[in-house]
Structure formats: structure tokens, C-alpha cells
C-alpha positions as CSV (number, residue, x, y, z in Angstrom):
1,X,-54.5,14.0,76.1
2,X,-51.5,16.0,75.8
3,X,-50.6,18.2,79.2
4,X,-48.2,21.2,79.7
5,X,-47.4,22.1,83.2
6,X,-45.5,25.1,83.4
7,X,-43.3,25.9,86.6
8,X,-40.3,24.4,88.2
9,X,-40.9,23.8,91.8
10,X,-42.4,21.4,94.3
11,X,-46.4,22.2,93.1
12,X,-45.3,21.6,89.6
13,X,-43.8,18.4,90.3
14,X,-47.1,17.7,92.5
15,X,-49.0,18.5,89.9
16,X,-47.8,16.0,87.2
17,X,-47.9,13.3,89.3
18,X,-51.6,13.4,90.1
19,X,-52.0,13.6,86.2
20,X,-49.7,10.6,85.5
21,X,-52.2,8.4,87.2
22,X,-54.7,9.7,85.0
23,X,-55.9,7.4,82.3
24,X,-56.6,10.0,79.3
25,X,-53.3,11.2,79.4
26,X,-51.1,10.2,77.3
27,X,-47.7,13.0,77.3
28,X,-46.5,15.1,79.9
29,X,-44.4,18.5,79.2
30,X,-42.6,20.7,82.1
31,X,-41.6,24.3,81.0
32,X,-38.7,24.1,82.7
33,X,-39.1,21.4,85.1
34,X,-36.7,20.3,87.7
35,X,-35.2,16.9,87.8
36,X,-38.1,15.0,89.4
37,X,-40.4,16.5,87.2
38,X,-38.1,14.9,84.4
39,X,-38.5,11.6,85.1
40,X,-42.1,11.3,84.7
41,X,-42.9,14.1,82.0
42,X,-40.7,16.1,79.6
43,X,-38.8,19.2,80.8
44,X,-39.1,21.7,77.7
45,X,-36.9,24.4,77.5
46,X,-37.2,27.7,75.7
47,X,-34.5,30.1,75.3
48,X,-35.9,33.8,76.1
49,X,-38.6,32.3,76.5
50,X,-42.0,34.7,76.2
51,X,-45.9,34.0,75.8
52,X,-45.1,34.2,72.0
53,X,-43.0,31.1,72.3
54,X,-44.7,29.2,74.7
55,X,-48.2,29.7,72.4
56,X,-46.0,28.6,69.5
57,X,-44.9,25.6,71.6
58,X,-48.4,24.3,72.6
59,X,-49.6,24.7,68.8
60,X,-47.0,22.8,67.1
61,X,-46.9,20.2,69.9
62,X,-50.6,19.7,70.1
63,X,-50.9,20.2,73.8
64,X,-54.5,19.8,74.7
65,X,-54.3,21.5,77.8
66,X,-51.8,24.0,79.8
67,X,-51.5,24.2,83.9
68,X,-49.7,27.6,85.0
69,X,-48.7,26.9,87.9
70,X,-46.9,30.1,89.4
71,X,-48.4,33.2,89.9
72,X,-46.4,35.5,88.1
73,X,-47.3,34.3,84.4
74,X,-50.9,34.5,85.8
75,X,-51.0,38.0,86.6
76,X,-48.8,38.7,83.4
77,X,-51.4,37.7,81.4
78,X,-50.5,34.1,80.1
79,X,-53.8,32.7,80.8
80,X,-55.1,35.7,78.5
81,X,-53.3,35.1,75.8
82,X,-54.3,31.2,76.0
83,X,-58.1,32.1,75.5
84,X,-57.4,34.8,72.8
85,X,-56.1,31.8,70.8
86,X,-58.5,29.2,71.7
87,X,-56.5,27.4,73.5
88,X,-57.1,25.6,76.7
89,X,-55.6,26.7,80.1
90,X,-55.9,26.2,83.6
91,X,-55.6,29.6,85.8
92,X,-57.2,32.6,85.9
93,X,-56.9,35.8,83.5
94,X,-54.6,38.3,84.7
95,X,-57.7,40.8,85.8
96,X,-58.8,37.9,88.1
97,X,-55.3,36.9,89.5
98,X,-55.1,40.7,90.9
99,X,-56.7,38.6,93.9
100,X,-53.3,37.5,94.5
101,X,-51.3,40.2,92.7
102,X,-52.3,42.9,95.2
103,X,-52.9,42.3,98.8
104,X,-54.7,46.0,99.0
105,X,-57.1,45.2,95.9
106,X,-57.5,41.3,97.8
107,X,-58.9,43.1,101.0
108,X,-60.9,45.9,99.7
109,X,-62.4,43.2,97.8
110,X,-63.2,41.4,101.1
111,X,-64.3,44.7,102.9
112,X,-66.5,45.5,100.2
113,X,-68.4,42.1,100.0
114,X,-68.7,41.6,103.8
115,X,-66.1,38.6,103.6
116,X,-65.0,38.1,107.4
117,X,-60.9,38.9,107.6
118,X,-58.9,41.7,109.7
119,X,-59.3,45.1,110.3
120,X,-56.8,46.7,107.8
121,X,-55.6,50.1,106.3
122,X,-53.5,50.1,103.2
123,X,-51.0,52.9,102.7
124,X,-48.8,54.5,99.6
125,X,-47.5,57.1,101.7
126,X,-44.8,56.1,104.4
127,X,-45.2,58.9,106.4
128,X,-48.7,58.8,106.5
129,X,-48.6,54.8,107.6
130,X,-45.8,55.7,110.0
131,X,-48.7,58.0,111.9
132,X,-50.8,55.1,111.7
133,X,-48.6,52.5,112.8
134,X,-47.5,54.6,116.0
135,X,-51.4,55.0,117.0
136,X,-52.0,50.3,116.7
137,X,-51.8,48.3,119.4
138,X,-49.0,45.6,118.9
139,X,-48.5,42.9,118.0
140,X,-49.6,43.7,114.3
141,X,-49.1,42.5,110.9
142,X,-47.5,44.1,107.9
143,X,-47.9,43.4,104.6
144,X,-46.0,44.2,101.2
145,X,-49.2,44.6,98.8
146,X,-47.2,42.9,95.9
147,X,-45.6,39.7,95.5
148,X,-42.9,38.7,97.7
149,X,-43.0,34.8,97.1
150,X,-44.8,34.2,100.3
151,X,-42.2,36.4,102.4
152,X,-43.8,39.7,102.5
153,X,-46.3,39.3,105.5
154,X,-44.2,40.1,109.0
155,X,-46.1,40.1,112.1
156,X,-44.7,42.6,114.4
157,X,-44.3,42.2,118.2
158,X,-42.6,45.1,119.5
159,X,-43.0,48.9,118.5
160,X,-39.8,49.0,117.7
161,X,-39.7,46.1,115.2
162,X,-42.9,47.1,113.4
163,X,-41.7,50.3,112.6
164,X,-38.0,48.5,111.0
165,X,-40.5,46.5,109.7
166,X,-42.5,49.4,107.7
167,X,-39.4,51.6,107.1
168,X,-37.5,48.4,105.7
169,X,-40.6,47.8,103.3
170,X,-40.9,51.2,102.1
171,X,-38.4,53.3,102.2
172,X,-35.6,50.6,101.9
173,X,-37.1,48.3,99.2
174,X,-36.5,45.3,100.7
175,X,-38.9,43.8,98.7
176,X,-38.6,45.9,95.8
177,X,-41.4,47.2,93.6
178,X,-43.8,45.3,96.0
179,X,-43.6,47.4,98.9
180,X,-45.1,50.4,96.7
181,X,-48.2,50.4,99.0
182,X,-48.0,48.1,102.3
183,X,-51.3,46.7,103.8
184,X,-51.2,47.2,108.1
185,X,-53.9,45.1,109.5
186,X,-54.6,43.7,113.2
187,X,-53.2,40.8,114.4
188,X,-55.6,37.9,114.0
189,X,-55.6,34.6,117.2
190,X,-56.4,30.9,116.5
191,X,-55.1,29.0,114.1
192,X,-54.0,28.7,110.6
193,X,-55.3,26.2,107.8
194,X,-56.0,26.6,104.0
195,X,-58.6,25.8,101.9
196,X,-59.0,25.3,97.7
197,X,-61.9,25.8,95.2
198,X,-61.7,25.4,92.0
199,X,-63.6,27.1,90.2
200,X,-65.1,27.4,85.9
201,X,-66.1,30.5,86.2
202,X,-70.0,29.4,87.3
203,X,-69.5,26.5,90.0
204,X,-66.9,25.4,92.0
205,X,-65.6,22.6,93.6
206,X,-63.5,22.0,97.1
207,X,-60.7,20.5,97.4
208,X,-59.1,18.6,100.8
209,X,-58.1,21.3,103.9
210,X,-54.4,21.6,104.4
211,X,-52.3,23.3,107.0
212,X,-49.2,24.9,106.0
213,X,-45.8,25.9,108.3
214,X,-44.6,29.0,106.6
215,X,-42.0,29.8,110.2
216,X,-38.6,28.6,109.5
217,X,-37.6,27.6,113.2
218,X,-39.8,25.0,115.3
219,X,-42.9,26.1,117.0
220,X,-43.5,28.5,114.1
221,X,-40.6,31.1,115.0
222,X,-38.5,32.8,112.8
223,X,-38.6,34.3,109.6
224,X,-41.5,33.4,107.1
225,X,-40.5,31.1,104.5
226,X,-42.6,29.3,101.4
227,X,-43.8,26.6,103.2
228,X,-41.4,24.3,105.6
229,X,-44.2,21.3,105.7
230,X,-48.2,20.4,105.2
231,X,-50.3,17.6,106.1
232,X,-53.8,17.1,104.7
233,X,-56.7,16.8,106.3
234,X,-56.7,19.6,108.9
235,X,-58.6,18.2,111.7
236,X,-59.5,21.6,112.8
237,X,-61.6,22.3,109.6
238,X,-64.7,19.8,110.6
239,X,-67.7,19.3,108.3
240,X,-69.7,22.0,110.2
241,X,-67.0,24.4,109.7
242,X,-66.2,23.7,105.9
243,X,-69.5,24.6,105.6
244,X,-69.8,27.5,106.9
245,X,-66.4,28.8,105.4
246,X,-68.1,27.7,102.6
247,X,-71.3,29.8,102.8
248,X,-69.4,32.8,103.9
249,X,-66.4,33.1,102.3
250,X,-65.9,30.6,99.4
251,X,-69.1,31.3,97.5
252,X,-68.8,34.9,98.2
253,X,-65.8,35.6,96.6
254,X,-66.4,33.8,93.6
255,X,-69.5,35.7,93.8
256,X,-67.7,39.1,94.6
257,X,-65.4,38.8,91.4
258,X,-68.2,38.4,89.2
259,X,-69.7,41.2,90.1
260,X,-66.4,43.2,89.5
261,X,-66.4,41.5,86.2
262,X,-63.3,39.8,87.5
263,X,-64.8,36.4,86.7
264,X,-62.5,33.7,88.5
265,X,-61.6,30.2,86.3
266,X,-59.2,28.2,88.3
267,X,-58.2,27.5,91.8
268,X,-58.4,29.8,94.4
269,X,-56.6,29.2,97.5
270,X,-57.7,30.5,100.5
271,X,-55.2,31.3,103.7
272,X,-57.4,31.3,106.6
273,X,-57.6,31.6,110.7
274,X,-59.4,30.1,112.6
275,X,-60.3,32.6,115.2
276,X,-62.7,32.4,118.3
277,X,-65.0,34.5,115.9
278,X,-65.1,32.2,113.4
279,X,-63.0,31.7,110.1
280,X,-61.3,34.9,108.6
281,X,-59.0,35.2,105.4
282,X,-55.7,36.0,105.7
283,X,-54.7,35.9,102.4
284,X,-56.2,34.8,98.8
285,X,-53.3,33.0,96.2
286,X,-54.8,32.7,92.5
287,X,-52.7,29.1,91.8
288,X,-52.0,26.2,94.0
289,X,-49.8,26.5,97.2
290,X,-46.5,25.4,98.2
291,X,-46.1,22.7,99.6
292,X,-50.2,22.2,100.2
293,X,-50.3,21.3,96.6
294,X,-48.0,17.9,98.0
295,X,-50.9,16.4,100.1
296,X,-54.0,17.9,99.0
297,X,-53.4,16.3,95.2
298,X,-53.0,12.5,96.9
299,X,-55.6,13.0,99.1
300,X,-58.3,14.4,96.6
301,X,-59.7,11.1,95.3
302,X,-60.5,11.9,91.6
303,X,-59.1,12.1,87.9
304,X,-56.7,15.5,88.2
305,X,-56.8,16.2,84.6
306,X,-60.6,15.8,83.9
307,X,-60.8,18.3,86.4
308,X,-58.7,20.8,85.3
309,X,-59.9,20.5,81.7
310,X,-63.3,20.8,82.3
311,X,-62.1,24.0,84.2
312,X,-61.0,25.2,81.6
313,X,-64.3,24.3,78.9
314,X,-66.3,25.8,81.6
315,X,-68.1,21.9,82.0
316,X,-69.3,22.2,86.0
317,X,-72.7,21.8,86.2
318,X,-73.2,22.4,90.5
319,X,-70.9,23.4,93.7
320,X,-69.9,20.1,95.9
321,X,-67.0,19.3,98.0
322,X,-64.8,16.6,95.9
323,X,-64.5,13.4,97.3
324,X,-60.8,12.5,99.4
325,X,-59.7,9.4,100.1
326,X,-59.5,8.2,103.7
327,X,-55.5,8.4,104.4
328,X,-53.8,11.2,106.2
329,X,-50.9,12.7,103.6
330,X,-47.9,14.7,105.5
331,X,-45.4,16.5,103.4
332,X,-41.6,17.6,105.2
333,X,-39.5,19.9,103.5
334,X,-36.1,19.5,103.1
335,X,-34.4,23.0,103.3
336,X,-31.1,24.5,102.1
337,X,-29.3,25.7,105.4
338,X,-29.0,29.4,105.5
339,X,-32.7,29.6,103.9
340,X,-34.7,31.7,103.7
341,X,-31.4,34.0,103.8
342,X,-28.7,33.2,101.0
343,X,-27.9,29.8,101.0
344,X,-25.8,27.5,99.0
345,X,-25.9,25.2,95.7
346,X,-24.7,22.6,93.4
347,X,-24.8,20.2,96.6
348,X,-25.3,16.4,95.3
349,X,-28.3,14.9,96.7
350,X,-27.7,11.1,97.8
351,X,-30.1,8.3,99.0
352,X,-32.9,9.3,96.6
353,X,-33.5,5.5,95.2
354,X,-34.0,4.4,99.0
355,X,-38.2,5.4,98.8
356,X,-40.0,2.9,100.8
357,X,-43.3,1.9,99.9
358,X,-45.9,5.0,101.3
359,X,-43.9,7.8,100.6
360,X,-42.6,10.0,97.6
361,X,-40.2,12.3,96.6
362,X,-41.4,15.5,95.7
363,X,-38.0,17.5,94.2
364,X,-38.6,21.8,94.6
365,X,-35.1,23.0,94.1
366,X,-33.1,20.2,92.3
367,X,-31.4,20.4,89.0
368,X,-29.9,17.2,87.4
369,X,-26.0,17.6,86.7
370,X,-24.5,14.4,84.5
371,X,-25.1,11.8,87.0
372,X,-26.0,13.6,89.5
373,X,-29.1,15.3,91.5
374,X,-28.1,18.9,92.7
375,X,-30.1,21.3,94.5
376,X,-30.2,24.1,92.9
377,X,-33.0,26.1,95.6
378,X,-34.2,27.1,99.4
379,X,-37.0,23.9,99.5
380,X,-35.0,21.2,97.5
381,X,-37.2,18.4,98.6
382,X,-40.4,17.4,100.0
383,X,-41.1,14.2,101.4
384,X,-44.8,12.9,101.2
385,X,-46.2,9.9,102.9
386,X,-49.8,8.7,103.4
387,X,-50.8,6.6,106.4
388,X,-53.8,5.6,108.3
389,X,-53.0,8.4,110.7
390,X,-51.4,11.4,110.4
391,X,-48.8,10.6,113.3
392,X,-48.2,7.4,111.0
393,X,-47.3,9.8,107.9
394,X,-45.2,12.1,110.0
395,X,-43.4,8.6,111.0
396,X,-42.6,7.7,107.6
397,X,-41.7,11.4,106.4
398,X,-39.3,11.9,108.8
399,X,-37.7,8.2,108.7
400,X,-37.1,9.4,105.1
401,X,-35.5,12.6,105.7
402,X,-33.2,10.7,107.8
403,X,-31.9,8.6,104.8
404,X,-31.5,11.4,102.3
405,X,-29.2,13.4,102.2
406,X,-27.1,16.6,101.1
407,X,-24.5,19.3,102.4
408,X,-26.3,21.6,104.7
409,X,-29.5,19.7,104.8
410,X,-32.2,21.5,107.2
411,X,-36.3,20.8,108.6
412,X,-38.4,21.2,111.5
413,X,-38.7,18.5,113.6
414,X,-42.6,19.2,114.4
415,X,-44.2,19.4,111.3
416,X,-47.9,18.0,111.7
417,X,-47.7,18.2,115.4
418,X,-50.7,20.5,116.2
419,X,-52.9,18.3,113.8
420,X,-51.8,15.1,116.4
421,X,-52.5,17.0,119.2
422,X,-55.9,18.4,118.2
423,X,-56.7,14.6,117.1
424,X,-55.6,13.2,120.4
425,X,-58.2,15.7,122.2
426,X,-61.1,14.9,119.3
């Protein structure tokens, strides 16, 4: 089998390396890639590159199947276009990525079909969600309704800030196009964790829990960023509890985009908290997250690439929860200081043949430059290790941040520590 991934970032690089280890695969393609993704498939590259060219690409290369990995060319329509030419693909069509592509559509959707998640307004008008604002009790959370690559969801503690917050969004286009209608919804206690189904269209299938640190600073302060760090399991998501996010709000929003002839084929991931009510939904993403992707892959015990593929051929025949392999899998991001603000590059990278046995290097924002490794992003690296617990993985992860290096080089120290602590109390 011949696989196209197409993405540059840490999930991409993710991504190929769960299908190197399958057996049926026999060529690996990035579109563009980064430099770790280049030493274990081939970074393509395609000048003005448009769905045109990346059709013509897969044909005359016989790629047997294509992974989208961002969002963007989902809700463009790439995955369209793929099934229009009989090819296969791996995401959703661009009427089903909307799930992701509008935060407003996302929790109407949930409203609609009883799926448990915040109290909410949405708003085009800023005068008329300035009225509103002034009338919620704080702290609240406020939400671009397009894409703002995992930035656009502030939670607001003072009056003060939340109105900055609204006026920044849409009146001063911080975000751009995306704050065009804003979402205000109440501010949801517990804690966070994510969850990932993939799905043909008429099953699905569950993937490992993950918990994410989007805050920049320790003790999740600061501005949001992508994803700072993961680690997979989440002890707080227990078998009684992944059932029950299962029966109430993984089957029914499968079910709910059916019957808004939104039929979802891919993964679906699912931001949740964990309140004293039960589970909510934060957020929905139509393609893998960032850096969840790094530990939910090692830890899913299975061929990557049959899944996908049969995905794609619409080949599930029931729902189950896919079988994980024993081992905790912790992933620390290495940062460009100054991110998620501007932030330098072109820095070389050093100590990156000094992997000890247990851990990987996952590269995000690297770009090779003659001999070198540069980075060349925000997240340039993410470290990955398994171990028999997850304070052992958080051990080895952060022994190996310690011996690579570049100019600026930045992490939280306490990535995974609210898994050890709920385990210490289990």
C-alpha cells in the first residue's frame, strides 16, 4: 500500500509513524512534510499547490490511500473532491467538517440533539452580544466561531477583560474572518480530557483518552496555545465513564449528523469536561489533535493503516472501543520562546541523535537546512515516551528535553501532573 499524509506538523509526523510499523505498507509520501517526517516517508512538494494538483499527484503516483490531516483542506473540500474521483481518503467531506469549521453550527448541533455541553448564545451583532455579555455572570468563555488554530477560545475572568475580549474579536479582527460571529457560553468546572471515534460513516470505533495542556504557563495560565503537552490514558476517563460519554455523546453525534445529512467518515475528536454533572463537550475537531495524536497512536494497539482504509471503504461492521496497549505514553512539547506571540526562527536544533531507548522525537516546527535541523514554528518538538507509569514517561520526556536543544527553547515543567496525582489517590 501506497500512503499520502498530507500536513506538516507534529500529528502528521505522528501519523506516519504508526503507519511505518504497518506491514501492508509499502511507501510513504508527506505533502509538505517537515524534517522528521522526511526521514521515514517522502516529503512531496507542489508548487501552488491546489486540489487539482494534489488529485493529479495521487493518480500518477498510485497512492492507495490519502490522510488529511489538518482541518483547513477538510472544510475546503479536499475530501470531496477525493470521492468525486474514486479515490480513497481519510477525513470527512467538507459539509461534515462544518463540526469543526463553525463553533455556532457545532453547538446548535449539540442543543438540538440533547448532547450535554454549556449554556451558550452565539452572536453576529457586537452590539447586541455586548448587551448580553454585560447581563453574564463571570468568569465566562468566549469563542471565535471560526478557526483560530486552537487560539480562539478565551475564558474571561473579570468584566473588564471579557468585554476586551469580545471587542478585540469583533470589532478589531484579531482573529480575522473568524470572529464574524463569536459563540458566549458559561464557564464549565472539572476537568478537561479528549476523546476520538473514528468513524465510516455507519460504525465507529474509540480510540485511547488523552488529556491535553493548551495554557502556555504552568498550572494552565496564560494564553491558550495548540497544545504544550498530552499523556494517554486519562485516568479520569474510567470504564464506567467512557461508557457513558459513549452512550450520550459519541453515538449521538454520529447519529445527529446523519440526520442532518451531514454523514461523518473519519475521526472525530471530542474536547470534553468533566463536570460534577457529568461529561460535557467543549469543543468537536473534524481531524486528529495536536499533540494528542503523539500518544494516543502508540498507545492504540492495532494496524493504523487498515484502519484508516477501511474508513475510508466504509468496511466497519459494529461500534467497539479499540484495543490499547498497557503502557502510559506522555508527550512534552518543546516551544519557541515568545510563543504563542511572535517568536523566532532558523535556530539549529542539536542533540537530536541522543534518543534513548522509550522515547521518540516527534518534529512539529522543524525544517532541514543543508546539514542542519532548524525550527522553523511555535511547537518545534515533541518528546514521546512510554513507560509502565505515567510518572515513568514524564521521567523519560523530560530527561530528553534536557539534552536537546535550541536558542530560546521553552516547556512546562508539569506536564502530566494532574494524571500522577489523580493516580496516586485511585
Amino acid at each position: 500500500m501506497k500512503v499520502l499524509v498530507v500536513g506538516s506538523g507534529g500529528r502528521e509526523h505522528s501519523i506516519l509513524s504508526k503507519l511505518n510499523e504497518s506491514k501492508t505498507v509499502k511507501k510513504l509520501y508527506c505533502l509538505p512534510g517537515n524534517a522528521g517526517t522526511g526521514e521515514i516517508a517522502e516529503n512531496i512538494v507542489i508548487h501552488d499547490m491546489n486540489i487539482d494538483k494534489l488529485i493529479d499527484f495521487v493518480k500518477s503516483n498510485g497512492i492507495d490511500l490519502t490522510v488529511i490531516g489538518p482541518e483547513q483542506p477538510l472544510i475546503d473540500g479536499y475530501a470531496d473532491r477525493f470521492i468525486e474521483e474514486g479515490l480513497n481518503v481519510f477525513g470527512p467531506e467538507s459539509k461534515a467538517a462544518m463540526i469543526e469549521g463553525s463553533k455556532a453550527f457545532s453547538k446548535d448541533l449539540m442543543k438540538k440533539y440533547n448532547i450535554p455541553t454549556a449554556r451558550y448564545q452565539n452572536f453576529t451583532d457586537y452590539d447586541k452580544a455586548k448587551d448580553y455579555l454585560s447581563k453574564q455572570s463571570i468568569p465566562i468563555v468566549i469563542k471565535v466561531s471560526g478557526l483560530a488554530a486552537g487560539k480562539g477560545a478565551v475564558v474571561c475572568f473579570t468584566e473588564e477583560e471579557a468585554h476586551l475580549t469580545l471587542k478585540g474579536m469583533m470589532v478589531d479582527k484579531e482573529f480575522g474572518d473568524a470572529g464574524n460571529e463569536v459563540v458566549i457560553e458559561e464557564f464549565l468546572t472539572g476537568e478537561e480530557a479528549s476523546i476520538f471515534a473514528v468513524s465510516d460513516g455507519n460504525y465507529y470505533k474509540v480510540l485511547p483518552s488523552a488529556q491535553d495542556h493548551k495554557a502556555i504557563f504552568d498550572g494552565d495560565k496564560g494564553p491558550n496555545t495548540g497544545g504544550m503537552g498530552s499523556y494517554s490514558p486519562a485516568p479520569i476517563i474510567n470504564d464506567s465513564l467512557l461508557k457513558e460519554i459513549e452512550n450520550n455523546i459519541i453515538a449521538p453525534s454520529f447519529e445527529a449528523m446523519k440526520k442532518e445529512n451531514r454523514t461523518y467518515k473519519g475521526v472525530l475528536f471530542i474536547g470534553l469536561m468533566i463536570t460534577p454533572e457529568g461529561p460535557k463537550v467543549i469543543e468537536y475537531n473534524c481531524r486528529f489533535g495536536d499533540p494528542e495524536t503523539q500518544v494516543i497512536l502508540p498507545k492504540f494497539d492495532g494496524d493504523l493503516a487498515e484502519l484508516l482504509m477501511k474508513v475510508a471503504r466504509s468496511e466497519f461492521t459494529k461500534n467497539e472501543i479499540l484495543p490499547m496497549k498497557s503502557d502510559h505514553y506522555l508527550c512534552l512539547v518543546l516551544a519557541s520562546g515568545g510563543y504563542p506571540g511572535s517568536y523566532a526562527k532558523g535556530h539549529i536544533i542539536e542533540g537530536l541523535d541522543n534518543i534513548e531507548e522509550g522515547s521518540s522525537v516527534i518534529h512539529a516546527g522543524t525544517k532541514r537546512d543543508h546539514e542542519n535541523i532548524v525550527t522553523s514554528g511555535g511547537r518545534v518538538l515533541g518528546i514521546v515516551s512510554q513507560g509502565s507509569t505515567l510518572k515513568e514517561s514524564k521521567d523519560r520526556s523530560y530527561k530528553m528535553a534536557e539534552q536537546i536543544d535550541f536558542r530560546d527553547k521553552y516547556y512546562r515543567y508539569d506536564i502530566g501532573d494532574k494524571g500522577i496525582k489523580r493516580y496516586s489517590t485511585i
